[in-house]
N, C-alpha and C positions, 0 to 999 in steps of 0.2 A: 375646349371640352373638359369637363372635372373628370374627377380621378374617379366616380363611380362612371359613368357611362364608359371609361376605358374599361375599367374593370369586367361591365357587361359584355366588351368587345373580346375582351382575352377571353370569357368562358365561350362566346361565337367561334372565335376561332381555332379554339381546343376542342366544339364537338365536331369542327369542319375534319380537324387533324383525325378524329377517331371514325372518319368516314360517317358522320351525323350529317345532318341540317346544321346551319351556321346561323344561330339563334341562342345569344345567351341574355342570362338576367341577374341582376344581385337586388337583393332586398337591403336594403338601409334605414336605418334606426339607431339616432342621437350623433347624428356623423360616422358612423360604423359600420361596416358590411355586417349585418348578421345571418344571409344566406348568401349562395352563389349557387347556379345553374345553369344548363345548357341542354338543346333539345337532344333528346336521348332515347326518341323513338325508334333507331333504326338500331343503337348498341343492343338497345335491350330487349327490344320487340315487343314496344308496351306504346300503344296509338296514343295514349294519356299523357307520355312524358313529354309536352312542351317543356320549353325552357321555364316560363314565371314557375308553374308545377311542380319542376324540378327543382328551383330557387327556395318556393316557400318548402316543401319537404325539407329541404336543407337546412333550413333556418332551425326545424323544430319545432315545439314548442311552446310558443314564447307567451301564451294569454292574450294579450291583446298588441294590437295591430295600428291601433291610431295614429302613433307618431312614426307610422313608416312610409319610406316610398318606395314604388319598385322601378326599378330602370329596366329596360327593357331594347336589346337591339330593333326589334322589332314590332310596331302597333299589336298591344295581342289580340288574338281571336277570343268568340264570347267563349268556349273553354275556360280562359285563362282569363279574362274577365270577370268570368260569373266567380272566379275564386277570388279574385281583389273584392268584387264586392260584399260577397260573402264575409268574408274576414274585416271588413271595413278597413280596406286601405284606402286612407284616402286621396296619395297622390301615384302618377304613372308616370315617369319620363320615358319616351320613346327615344330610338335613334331615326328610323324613319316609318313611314306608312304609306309609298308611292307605290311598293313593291305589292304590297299585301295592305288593303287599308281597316281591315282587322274590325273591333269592334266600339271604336272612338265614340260616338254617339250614346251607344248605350254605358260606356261607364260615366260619362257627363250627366246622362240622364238619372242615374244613381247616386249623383252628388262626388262624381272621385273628379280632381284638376287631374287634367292631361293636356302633356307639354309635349312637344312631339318638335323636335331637334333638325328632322330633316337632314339629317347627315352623310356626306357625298361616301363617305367608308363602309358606312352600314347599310347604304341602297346598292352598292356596287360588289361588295361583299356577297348579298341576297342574290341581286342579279347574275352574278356570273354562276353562282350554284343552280340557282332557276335555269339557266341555258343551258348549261351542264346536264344535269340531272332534273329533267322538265318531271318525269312520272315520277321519283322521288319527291316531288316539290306536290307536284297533285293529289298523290299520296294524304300530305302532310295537311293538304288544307281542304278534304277530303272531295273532290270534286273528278273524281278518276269512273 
């Protein structure tokens, strides 16, 4: 696993710590984190702050967007999609999408590569908060 998708792991598991969703992401650009984020809808009471959301806010801003990727624990939702396309990122690494299979097809269909990593830490991670806290998790992917 490279050292950004750990990265995205520590922010998952630092919104897990502040009693969040365990959902994080960093933005990268030229080998460099230039954001970091974590979903932040329950610290702050803001249905908007997915983790990518949170990421690119953090980042700033930077003008353009081309030479970056965003990594991401989790497949995003079209939310956090329609912001990668927006901005024209044009690449996504996932950790997984079995959990939540989010909105993979449409950012394909807008021209973004998505790599989706499948990873036993980041579906097992999601999982046990999803069985944990089922209506938090509903909540989040608005289906309550």
């Amino acid at each position: 696993m490279d050292e950004f998708m750990k990265a995205a792991i520590e922010e998952a598991k630092k919104g897990l710590s502040e009693g969040g969703i365990p959902i994080g992401a960093v933005l990268v650009r030229g080998g460099q984190i230039i954001g970091r984020g974590h979903n932040r809808r329950v610290q702050n009471d803001d249905p908007l702050m997915h983790a990518e959301i949170d990421c690119i806010k953090n980042a700033g801003r930077i003008g353009r967007y081309s030479g970056c990727t965003l990594y991401s624990t989790l497949m995003p939702c079209y939310l956090c999609a329609g912001a990668v396309v927006q901005f024209n990122i044009p690449k996504v690494v996932t950790g997984e999408s079995e959990n939540f299979t989010g909105a993979k097809e449409f950012l394909k269909e807008h021209g973004v590569e998505v790599v989706d990593l499948d990873l036993p830490e980041c579906k097992k991670m999601l999982l046990d908060f999803i069985e944990e806290k089922p209506e938090l998790w509903n909540e989040d992917i608005g289906v309550l």
